[in-house]
C-alpha positions in Angstrom: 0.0 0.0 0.0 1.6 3.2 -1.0 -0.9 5.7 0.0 -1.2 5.3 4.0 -3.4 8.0 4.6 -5.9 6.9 2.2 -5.7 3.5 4.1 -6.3 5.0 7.7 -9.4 7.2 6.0 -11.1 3.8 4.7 -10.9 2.1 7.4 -12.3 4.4 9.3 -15.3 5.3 7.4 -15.7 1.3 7.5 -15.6 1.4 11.7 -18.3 4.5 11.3 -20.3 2.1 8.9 -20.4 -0.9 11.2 -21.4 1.2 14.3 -24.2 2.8 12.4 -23.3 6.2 12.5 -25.1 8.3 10.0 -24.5 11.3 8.5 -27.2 14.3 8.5 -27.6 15.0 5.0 -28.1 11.6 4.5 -30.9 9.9 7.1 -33.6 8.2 5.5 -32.3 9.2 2.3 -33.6 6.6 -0.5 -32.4 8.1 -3.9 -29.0 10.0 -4.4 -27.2 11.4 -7.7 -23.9 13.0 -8.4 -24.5 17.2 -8.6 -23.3 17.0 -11.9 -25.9 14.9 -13.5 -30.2 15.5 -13.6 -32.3 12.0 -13.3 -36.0 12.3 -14.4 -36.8 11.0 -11.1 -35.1 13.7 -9.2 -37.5 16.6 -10.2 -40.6 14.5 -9.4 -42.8 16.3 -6.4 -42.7 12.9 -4.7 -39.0 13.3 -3.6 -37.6 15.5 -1.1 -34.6 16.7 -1.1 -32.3 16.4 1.8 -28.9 17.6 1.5 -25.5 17.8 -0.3 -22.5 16.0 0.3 -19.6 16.7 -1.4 -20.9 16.5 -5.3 -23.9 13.5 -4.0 -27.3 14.9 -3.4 -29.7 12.6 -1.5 -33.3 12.3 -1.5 -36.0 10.7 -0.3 -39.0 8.5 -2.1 -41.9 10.6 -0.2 -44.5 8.3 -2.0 -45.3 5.7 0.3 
């Protein structure tokens, strides 16, 4: 492995995984796209938008 710090980033994104921790932006989120890109689905009323993070934008499927 050349690029320790990388490593010691994974790994612990992996440990916050496992322990369930979630991000904000993220709860409940059922639908996510890159900022750069427009699905059809993501202008439909039946989403809501709930945050950014980093160039991802998550939703969630408000329909059921």
């Amino acid at each position: 492995m050349t690029d320790l710090k990388s490593l010691i980033k994974i790994l612990n994104v992996a440990e916050m995984a496992l322990k369930g921790t979630q991000i904000k932006q993220t709860v409940g989120a059922t639908h996510y796209h890159a900022s750069y890109v427009t699905p059809r689905w993501a202008s439909n009323p039946h989403f809501k938008a709930l945050g950014q993070l980093g160039t991802h934008l998550f939703y969630l499927d408000m329909s059921d």
